[in-house]
PDB file of N, H, CA, C and O in Angstrom:
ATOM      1  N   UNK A   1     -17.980 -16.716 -21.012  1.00  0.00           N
ATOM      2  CA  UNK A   1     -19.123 -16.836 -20.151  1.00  0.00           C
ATOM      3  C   UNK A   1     -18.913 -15.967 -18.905  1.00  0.00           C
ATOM      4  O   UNK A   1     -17.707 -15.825 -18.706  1.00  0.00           O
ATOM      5  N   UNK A   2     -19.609 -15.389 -18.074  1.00  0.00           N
ATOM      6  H   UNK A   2     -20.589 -15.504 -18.236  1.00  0.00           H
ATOM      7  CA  UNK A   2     -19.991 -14.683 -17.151  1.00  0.00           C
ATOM      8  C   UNK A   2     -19.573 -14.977 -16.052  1.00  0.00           C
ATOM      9  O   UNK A   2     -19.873 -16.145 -15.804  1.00  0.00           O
ATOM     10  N   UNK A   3     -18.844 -14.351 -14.989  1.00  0.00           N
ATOM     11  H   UNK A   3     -18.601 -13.402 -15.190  1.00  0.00           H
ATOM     12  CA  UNK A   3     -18.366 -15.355 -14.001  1.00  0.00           C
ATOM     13  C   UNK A   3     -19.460 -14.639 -13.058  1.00  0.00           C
ATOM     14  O   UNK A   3     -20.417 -14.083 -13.596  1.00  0.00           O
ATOM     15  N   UNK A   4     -19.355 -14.647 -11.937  1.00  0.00           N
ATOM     16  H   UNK A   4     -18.577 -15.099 -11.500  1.00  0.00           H
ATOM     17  CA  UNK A   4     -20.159 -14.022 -10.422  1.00  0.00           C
ATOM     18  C   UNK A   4     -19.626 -14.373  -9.446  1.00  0.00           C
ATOM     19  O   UNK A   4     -19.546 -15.548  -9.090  1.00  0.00           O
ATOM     20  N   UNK A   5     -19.152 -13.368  -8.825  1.00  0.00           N
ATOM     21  H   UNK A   5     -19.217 -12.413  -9.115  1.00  0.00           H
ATOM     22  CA  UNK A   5     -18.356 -13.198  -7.530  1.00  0.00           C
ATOM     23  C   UNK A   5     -19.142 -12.621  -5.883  1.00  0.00           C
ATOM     24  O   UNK A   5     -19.830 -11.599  -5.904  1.00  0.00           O
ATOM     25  N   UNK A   6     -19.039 -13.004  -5.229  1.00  0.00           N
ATOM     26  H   UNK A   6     -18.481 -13.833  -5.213  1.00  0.00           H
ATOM     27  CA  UNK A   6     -19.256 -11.927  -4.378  1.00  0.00           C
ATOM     28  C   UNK A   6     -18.285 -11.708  -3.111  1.00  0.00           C
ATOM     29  O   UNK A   6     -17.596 -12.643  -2.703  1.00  0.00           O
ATOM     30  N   UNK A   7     -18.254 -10.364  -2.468  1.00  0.00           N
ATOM     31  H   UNK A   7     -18.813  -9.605  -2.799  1.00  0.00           H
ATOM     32  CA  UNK A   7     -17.123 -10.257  -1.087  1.00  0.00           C
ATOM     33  C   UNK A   7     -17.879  -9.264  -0.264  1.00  0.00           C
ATOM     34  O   UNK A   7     -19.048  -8.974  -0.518  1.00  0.00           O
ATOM     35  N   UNK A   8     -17.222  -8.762   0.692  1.00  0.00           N
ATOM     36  H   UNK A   8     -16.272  -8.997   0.899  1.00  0.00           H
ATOM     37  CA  UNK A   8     -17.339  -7.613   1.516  1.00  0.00           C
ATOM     38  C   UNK A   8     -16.529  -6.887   1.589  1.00  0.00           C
ATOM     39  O   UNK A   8     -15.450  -7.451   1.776  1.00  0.00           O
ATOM     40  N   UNK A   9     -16.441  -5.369   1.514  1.00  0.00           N
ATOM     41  H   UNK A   9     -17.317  -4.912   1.362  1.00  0.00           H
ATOM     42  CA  UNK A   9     -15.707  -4.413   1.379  1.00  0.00           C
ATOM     43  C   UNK A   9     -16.055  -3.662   3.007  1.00  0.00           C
ATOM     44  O   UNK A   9     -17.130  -3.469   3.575  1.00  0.00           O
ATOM     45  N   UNK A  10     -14.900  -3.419   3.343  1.00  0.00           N
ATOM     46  H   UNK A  10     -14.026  -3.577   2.882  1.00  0.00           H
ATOM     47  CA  UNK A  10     -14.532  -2.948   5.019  1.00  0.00           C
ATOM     48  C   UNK A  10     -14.706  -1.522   5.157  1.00  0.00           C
ATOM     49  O   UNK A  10     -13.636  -0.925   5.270  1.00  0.00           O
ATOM     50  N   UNK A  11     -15.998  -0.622   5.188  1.00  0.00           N
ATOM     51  H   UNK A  11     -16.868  -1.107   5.097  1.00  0.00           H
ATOM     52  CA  UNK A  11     -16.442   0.550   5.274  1.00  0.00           C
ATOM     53  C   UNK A  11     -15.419   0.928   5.806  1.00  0.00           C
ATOM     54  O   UNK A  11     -14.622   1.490   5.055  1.00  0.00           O
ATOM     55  N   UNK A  12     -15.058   0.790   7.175  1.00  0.00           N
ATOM     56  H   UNK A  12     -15.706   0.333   7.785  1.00  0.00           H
ATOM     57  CA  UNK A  12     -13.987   1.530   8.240  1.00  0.00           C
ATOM     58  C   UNK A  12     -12.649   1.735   7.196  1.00  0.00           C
ATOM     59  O   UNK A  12     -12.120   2.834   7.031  1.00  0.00           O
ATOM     60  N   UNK A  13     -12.386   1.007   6.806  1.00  0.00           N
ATOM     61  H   UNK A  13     -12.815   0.114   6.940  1.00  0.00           H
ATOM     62  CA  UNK A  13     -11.036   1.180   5.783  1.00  0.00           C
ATOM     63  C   UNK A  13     -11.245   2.138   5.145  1.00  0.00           C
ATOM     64  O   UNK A  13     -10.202   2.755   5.364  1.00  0.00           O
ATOM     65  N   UNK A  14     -11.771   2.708   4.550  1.00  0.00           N
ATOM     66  H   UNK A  14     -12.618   2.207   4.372  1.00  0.00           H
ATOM     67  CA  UNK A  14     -12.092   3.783   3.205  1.00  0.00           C
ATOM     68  C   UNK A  14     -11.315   5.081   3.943  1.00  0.00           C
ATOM     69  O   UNK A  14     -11.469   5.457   5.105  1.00  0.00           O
ATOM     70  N   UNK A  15     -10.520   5.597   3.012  1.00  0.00           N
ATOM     71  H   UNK A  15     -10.395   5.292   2.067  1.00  0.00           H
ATOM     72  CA  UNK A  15      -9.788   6.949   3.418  1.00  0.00           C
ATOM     73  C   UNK A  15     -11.078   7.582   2.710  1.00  0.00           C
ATOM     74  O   UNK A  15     -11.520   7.150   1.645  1.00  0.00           O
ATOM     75  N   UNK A  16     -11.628   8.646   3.413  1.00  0.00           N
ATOM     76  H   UNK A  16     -11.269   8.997   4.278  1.00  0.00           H
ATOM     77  CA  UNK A  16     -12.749   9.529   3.220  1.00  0.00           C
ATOM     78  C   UNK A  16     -12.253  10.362   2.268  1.00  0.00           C
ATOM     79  O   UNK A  16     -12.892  10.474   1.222  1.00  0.00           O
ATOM     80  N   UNK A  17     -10.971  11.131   2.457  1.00  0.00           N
ATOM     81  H   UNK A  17     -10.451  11.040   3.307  1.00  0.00           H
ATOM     82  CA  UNK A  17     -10.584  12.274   1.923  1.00  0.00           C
ATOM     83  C   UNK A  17     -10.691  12.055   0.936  1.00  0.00           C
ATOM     84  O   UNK A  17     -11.207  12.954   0.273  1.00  0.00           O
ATOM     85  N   UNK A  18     -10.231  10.549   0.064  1.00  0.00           N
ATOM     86  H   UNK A  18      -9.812   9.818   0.603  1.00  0.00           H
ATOM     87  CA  UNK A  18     -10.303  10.189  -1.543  1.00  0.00           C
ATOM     88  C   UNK A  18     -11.455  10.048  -2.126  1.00  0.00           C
ATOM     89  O   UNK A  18     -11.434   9.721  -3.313  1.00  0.00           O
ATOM     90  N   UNK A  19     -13.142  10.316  -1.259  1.00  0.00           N
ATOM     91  H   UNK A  19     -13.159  10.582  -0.295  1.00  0.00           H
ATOM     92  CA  UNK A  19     -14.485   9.731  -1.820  1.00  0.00           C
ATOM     93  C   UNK A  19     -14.523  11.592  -3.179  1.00  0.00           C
ATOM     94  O   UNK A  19     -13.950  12.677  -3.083  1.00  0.00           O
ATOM     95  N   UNK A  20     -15.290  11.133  -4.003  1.00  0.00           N
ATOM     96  H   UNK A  20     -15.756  10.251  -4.081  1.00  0.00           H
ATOM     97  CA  UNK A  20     -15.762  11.969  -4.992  1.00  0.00           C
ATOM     98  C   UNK A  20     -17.172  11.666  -5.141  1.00  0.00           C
ATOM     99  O   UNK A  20     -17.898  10.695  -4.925  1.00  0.00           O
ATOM    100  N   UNK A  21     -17.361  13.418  -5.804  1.00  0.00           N
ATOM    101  H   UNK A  21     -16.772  14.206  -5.979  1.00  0.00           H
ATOM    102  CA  UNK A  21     -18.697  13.475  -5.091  1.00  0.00           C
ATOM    103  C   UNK A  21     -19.253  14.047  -7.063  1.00  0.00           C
ATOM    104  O   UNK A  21     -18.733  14.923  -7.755  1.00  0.00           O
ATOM    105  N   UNK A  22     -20.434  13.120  -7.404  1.00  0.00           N
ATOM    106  H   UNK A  22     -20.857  12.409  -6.842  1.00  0.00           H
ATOM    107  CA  UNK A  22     -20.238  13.333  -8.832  1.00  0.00           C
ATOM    108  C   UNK A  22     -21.517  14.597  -9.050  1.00  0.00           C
ATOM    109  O   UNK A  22     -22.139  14.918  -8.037  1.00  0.00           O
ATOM    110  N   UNK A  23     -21.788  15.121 -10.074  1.00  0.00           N
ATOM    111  H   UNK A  23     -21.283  14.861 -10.897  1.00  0.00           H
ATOM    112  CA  UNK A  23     -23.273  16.187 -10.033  1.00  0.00           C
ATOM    113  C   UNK A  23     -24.329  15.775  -9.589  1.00  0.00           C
ATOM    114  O   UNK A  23     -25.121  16.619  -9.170  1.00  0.00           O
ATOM    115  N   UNK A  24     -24.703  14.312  -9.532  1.00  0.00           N
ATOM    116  H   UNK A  24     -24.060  13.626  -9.873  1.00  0.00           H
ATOM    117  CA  UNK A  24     -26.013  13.955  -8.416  1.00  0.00           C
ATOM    118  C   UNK A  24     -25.757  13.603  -7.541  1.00  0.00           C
ATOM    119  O   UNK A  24     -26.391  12.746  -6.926  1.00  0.00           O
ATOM    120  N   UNK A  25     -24.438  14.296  -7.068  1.00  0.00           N
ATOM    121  H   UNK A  25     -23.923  14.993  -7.568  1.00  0.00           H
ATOM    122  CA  UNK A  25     -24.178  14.310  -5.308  1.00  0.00           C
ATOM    123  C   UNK A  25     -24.227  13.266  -5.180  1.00  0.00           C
ATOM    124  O   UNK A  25     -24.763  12.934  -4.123  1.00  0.00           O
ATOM    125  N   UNK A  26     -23.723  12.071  -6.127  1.00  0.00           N
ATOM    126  H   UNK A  26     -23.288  12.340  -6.986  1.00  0.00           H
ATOM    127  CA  UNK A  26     -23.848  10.533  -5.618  1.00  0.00           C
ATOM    128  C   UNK A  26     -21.704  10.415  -5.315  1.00  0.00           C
ATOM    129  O   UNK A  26     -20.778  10.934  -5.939  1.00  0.00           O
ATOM    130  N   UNK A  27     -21.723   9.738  -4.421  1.00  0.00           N
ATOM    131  H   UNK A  27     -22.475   9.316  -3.914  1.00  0.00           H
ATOM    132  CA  UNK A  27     -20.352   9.533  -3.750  1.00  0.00           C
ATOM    133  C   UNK A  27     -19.887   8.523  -4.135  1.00  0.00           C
ATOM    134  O   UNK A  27     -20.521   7.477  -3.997  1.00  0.00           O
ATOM    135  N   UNK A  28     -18.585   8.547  -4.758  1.00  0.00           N
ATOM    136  H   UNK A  28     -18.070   9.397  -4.871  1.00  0.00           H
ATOM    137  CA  UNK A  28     -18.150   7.260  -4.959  1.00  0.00           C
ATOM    138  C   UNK A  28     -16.153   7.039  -4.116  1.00  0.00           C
ATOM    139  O   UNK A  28     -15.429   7.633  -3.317  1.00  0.00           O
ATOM    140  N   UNK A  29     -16.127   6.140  -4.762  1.00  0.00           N
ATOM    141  H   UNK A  29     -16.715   5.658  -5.412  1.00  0.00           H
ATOM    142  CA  UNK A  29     -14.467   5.662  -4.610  1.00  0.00           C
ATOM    143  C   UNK A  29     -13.743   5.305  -5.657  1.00  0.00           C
ATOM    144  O   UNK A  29     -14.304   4.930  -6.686  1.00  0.00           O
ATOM    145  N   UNK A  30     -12.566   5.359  -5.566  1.00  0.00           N
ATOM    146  H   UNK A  30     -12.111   5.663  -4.729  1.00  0.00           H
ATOM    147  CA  UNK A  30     -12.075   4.325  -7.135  1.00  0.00           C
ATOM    148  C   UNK A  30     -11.136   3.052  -6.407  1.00  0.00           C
ATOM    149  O   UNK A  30     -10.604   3.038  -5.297  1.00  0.00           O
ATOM    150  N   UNK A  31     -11.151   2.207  -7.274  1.00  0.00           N
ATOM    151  H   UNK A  31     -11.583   2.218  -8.176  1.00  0.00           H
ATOM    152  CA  UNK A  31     -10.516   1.020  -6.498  1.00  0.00           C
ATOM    153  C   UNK A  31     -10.669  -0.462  -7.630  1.00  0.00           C
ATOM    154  O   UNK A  31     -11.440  -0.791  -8.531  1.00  0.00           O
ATOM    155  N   UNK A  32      -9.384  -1.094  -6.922  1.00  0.00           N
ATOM    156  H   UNK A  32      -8.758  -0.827  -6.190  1.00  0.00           H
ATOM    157  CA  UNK A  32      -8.629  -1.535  -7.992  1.00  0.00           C
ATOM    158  C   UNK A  32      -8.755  -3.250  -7.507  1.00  0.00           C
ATOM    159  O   UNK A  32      -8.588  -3.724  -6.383  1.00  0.00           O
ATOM    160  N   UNK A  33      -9.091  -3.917  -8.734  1.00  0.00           N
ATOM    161  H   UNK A  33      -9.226  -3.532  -9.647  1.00  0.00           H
ATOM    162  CA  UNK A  33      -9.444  -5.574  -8.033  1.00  0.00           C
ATOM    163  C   UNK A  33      -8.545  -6.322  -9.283  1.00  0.00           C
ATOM    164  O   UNK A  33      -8.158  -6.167 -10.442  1.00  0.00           O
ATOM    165  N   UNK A  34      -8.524  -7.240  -8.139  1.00  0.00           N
ATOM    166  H   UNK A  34      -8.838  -7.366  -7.198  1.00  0.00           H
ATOM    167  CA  UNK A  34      -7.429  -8.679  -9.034  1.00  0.00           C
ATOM    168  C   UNK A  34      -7.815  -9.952  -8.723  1.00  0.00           C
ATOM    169  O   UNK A  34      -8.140 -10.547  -7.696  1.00  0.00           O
ATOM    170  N   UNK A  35      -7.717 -10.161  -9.656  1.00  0.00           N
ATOM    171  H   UNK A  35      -7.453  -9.678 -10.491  1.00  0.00           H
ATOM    172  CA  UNK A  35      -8.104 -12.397  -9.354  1.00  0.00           C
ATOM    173  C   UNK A  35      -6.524 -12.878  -9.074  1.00  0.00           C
ATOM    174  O   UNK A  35      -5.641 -12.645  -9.899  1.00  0.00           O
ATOM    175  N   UNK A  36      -6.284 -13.551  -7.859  1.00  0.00           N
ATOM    176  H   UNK A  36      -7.002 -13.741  -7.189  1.00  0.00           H
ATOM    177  CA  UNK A  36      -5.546 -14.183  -7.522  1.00  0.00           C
ATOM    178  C   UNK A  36      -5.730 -15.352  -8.410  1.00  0.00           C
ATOM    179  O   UNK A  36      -6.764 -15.827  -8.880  1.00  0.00           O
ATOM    180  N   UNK A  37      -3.798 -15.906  -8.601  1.00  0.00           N
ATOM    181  H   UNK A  37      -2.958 -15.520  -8.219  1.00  0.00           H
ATOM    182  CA  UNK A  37      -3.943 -17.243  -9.161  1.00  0.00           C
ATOM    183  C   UNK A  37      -4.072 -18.405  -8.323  1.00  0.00           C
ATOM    184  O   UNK A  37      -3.451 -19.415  -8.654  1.00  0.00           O
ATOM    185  N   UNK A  38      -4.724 -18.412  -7.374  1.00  0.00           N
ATOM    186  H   UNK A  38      -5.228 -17.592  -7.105  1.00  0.00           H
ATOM    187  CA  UNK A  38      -5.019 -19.520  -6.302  1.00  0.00           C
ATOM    188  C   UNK A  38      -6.113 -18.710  -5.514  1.00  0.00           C
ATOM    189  O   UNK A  38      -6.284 -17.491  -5.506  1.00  0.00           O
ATOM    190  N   UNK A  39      -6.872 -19.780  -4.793  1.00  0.00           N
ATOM    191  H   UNK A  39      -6.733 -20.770  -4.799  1.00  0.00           H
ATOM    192  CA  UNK A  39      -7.588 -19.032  -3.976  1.00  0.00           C
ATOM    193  C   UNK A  39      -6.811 -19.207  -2.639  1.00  0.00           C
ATOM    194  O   UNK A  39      -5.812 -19.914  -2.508  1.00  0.00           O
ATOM    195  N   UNK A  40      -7.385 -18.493  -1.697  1.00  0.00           N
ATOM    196  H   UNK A  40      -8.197 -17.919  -1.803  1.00  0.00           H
ATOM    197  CA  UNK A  40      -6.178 -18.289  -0.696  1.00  0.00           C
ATOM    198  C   UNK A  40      -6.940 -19.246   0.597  1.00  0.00           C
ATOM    199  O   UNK A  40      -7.982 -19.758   0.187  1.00  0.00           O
ATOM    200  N   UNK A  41      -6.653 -19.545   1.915  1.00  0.00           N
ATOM    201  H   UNK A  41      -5.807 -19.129   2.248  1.00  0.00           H
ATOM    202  CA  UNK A  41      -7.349 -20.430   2.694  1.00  0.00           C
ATOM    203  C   UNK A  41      -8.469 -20.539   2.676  1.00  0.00           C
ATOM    204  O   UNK A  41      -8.960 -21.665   2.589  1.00  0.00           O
ATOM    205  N   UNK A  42      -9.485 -19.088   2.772  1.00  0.00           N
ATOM    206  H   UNK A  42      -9.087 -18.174   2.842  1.00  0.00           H
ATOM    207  CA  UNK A  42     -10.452 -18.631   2.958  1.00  0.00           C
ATOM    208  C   UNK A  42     -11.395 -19.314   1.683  1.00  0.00           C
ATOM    209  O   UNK A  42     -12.623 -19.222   1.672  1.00  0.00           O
ATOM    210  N   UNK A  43     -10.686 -19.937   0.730  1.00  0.00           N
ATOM    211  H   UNK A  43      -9.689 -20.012   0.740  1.00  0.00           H
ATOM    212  CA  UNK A  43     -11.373 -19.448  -0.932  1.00  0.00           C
ATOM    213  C   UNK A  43     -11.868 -18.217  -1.396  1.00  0.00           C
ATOM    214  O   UNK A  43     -12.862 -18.044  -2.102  1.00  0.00           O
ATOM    215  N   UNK A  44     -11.125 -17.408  -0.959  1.00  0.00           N
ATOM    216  H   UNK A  44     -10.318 -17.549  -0.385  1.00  0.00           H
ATOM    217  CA  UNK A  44     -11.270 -15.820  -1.795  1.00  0.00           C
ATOM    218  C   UNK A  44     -10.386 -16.695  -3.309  1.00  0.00           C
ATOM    219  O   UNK A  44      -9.768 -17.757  -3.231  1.00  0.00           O
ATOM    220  N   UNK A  45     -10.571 -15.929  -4.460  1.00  0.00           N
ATOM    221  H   UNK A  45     -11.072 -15.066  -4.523  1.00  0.00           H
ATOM    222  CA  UNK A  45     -10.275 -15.409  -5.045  1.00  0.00           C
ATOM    223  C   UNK A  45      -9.472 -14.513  -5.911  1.00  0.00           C
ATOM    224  O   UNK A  45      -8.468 -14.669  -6.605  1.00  0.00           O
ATOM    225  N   UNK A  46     -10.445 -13.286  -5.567  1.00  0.00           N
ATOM    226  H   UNK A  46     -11.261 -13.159  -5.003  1.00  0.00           H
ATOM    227  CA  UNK A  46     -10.053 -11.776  -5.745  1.00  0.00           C
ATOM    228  C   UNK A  46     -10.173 -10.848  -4.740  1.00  0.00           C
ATOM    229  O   UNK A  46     -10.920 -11.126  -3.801  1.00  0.00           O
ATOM    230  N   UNK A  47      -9.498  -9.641  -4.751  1.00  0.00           N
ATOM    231  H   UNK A  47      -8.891  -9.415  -5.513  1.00  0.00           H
ATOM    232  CA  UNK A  47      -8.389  -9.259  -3.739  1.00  0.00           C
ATOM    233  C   UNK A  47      -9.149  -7.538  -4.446  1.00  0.00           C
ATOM    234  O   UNK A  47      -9.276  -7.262  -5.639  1.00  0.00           O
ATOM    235  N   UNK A  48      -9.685  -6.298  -2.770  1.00  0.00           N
ATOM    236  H   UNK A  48      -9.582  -6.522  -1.801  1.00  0.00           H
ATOM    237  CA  UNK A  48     -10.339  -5.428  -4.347  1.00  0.00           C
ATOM    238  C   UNK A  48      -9.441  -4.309  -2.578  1.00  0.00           C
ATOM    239  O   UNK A  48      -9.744  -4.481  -1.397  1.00  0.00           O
ATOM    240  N   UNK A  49      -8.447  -3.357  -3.120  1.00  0.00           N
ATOM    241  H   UNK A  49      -8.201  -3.217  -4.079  1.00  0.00           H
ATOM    242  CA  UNK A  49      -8.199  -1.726  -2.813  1.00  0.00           C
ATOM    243  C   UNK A  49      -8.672  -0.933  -2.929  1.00  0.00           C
ATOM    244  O   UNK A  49      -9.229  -0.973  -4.026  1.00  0.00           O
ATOM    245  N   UNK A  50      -8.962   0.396  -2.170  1.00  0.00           N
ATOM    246  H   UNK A  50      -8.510   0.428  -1.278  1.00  0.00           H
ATOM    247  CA  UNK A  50      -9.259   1.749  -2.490  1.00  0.00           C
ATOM    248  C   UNK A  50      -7.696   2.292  -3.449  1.00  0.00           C
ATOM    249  O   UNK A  50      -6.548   2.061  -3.069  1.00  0.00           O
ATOM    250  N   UNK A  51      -8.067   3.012  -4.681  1.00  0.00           N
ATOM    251  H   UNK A  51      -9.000   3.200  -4.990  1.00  0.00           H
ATOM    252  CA  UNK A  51      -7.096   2.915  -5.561  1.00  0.00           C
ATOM    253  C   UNK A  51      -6.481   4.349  -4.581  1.00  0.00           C
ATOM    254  O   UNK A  51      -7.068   5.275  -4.023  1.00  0.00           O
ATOM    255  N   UNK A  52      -4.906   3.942  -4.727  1.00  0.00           N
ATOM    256  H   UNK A  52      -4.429   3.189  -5.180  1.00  0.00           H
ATOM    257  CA  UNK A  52      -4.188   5.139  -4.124  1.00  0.00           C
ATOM    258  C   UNK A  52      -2.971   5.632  -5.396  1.00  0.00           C
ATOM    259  O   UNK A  52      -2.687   5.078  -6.458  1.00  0.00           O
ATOM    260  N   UNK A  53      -2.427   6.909  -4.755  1.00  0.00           N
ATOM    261  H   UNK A  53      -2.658   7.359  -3.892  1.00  0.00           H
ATOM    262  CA  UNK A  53      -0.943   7.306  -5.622  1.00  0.00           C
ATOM    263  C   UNK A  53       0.205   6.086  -5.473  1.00  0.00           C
ATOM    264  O   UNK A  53      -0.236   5.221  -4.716  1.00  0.00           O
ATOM    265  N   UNK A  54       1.416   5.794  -5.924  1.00  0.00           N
ATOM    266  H   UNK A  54       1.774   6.496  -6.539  1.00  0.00           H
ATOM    267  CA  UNK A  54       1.736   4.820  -6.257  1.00  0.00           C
ATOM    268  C   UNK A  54       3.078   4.883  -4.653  1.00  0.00           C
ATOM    269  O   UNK A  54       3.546   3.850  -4.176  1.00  0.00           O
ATOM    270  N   UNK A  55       3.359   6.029  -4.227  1.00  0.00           N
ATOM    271  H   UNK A  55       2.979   6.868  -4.615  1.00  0.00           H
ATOM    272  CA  UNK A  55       3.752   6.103  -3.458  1.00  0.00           C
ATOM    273  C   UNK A  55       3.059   6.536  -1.780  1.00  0.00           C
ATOM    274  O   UNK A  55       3.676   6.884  -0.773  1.00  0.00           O
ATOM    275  N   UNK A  56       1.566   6.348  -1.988  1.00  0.00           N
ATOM    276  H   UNK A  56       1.065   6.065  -2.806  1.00  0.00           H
ATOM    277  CA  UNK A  56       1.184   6.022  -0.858  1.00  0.00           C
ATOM    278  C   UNK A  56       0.878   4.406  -0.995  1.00  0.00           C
ATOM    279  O   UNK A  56       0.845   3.609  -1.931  1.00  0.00           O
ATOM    280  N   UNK A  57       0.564   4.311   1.181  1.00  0.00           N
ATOM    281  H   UNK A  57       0.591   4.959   1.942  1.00  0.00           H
ATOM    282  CA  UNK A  57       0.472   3.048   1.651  1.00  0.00           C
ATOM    283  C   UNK A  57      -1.199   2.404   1.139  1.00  0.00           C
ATOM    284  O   UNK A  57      -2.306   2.910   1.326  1.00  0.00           O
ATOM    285  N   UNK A  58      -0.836   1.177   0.480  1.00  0.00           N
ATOM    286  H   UNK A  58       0.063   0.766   0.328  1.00  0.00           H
ATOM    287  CA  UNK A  58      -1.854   0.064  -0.053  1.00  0.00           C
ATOM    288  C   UNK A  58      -3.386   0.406   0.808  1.00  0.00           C
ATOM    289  O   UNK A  58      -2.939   0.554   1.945  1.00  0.00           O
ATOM    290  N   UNK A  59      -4.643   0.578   0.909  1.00  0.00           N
ATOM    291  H   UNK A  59      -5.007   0.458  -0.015  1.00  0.00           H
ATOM    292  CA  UNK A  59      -5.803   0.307   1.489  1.00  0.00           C
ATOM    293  C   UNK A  59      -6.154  -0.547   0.824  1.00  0.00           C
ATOM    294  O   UNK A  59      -6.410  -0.493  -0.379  1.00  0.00           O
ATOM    295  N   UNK A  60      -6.240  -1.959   1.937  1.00  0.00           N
ATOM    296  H   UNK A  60      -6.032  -2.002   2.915  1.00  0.00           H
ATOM    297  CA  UNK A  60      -6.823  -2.617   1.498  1.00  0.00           C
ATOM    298  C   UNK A  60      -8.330  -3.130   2.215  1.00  0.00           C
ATOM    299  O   UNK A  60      -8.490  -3.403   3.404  1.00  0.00           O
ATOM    300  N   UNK A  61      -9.290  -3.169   1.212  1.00  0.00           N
ATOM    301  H   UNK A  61      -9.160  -2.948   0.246  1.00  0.00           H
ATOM    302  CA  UNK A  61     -10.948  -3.051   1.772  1.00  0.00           C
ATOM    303  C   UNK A  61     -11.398  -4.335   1.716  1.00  0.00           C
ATOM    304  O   UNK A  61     -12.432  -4.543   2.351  1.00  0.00           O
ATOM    305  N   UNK A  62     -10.890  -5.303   1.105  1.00  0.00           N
ATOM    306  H   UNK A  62     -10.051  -5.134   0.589  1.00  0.00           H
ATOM    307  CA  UNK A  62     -11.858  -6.778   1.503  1.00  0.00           C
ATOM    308  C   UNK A  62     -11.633  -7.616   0.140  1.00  0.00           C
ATOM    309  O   UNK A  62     -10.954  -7.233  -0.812  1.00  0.00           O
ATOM    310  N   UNK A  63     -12.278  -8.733   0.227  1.00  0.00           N
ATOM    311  H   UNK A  63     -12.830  -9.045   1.000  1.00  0.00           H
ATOM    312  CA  UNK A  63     -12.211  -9.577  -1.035  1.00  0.00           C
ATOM    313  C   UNK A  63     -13.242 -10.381  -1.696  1.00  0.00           C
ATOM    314  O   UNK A  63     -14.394 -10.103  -1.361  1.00  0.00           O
ATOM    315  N   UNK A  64     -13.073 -11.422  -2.661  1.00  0.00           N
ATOM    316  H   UNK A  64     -12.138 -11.647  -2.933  1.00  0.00           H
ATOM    317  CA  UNK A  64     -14.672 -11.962  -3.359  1.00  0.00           C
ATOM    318  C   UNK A  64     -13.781 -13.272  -3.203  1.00  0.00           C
ATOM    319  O   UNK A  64     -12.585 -13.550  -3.119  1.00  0.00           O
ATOM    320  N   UNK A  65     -15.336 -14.099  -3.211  1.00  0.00           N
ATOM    321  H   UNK A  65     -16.307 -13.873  -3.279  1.00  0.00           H
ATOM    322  CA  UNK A  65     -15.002 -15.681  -3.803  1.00  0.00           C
ATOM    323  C   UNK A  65     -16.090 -15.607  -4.871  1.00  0.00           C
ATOM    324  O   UNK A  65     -16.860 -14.652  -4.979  1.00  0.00           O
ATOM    325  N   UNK A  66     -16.094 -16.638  -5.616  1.00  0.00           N
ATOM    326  H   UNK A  66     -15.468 -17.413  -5.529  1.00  0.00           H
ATOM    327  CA  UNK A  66     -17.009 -17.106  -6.447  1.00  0.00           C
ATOM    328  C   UNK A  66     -18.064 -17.770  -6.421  1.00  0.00           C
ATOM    329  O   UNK A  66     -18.082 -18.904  -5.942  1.00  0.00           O
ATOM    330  N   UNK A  67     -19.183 -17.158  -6.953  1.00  0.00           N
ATOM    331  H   UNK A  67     -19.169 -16.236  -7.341  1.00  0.00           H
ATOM    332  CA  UNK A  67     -20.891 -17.699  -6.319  1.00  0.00           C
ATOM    333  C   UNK A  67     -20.662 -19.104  -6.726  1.00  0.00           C
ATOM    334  O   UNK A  67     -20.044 -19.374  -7.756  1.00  0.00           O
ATOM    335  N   UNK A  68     -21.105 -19.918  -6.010  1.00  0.00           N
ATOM    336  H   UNK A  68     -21.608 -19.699  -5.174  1.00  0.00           H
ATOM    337  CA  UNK A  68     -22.119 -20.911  -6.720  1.00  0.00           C
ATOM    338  C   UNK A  68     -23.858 -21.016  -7.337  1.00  0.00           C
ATOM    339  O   UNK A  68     -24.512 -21.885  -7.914  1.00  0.00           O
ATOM    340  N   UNK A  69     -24.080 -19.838  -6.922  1.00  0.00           N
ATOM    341  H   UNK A  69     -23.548 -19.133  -6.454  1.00  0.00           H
ATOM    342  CA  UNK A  69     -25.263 -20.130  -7.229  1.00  0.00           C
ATOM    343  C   UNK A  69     -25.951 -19.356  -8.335  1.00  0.00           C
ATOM    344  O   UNK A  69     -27.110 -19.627  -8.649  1.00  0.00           O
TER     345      UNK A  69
END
C-alpha cells in the first residue's frame, strides 16, 4: 500500500554548483532519502540530502513525517 509523506527541503542549503540543467532548461538536483528506523523527537521519519561524491561533506536539506491525511 502507498505510504505519503511530507517535509521541507532548505533552499539555502543546496550547493548550486551541483544543480543540472536538463534540454527544457528545467533544473534539477539529485538527492538521496532514507526512512529512519524510529522517528526522531520531531516525528520526522525520513531524512532527504543533496546527493554528493563520497568523499565530500554530507548536505543535508530537510526531512518528511508521515501524512495523516
Amino acid at each position: 500500500m502507498a505510504q505519503k509523506f511530507y517535509g521541507r527541503i532548505k533552499l539555502s542549503k543546496i550547493d548550486m554548483s551541483k544543480v543540472v540543467t536538463n534540454d527544457n532548461q528545467e533544473e534539477s538536483i539529485d538527492v538521496v532519502v532514507w526512512l529512519n528506523d524510529d522517528p526522531d523527537q520531531y516525528g520526522n521519519v525520513m531524512s532527504i540530502q543533496q546527493a554528493t561524491k563520497k568523499e565530500e561533506k554530507k548536505i543535508y536539506l530537510g526531512n518528511c513525517k508521515k501524512s495523516e491525511r
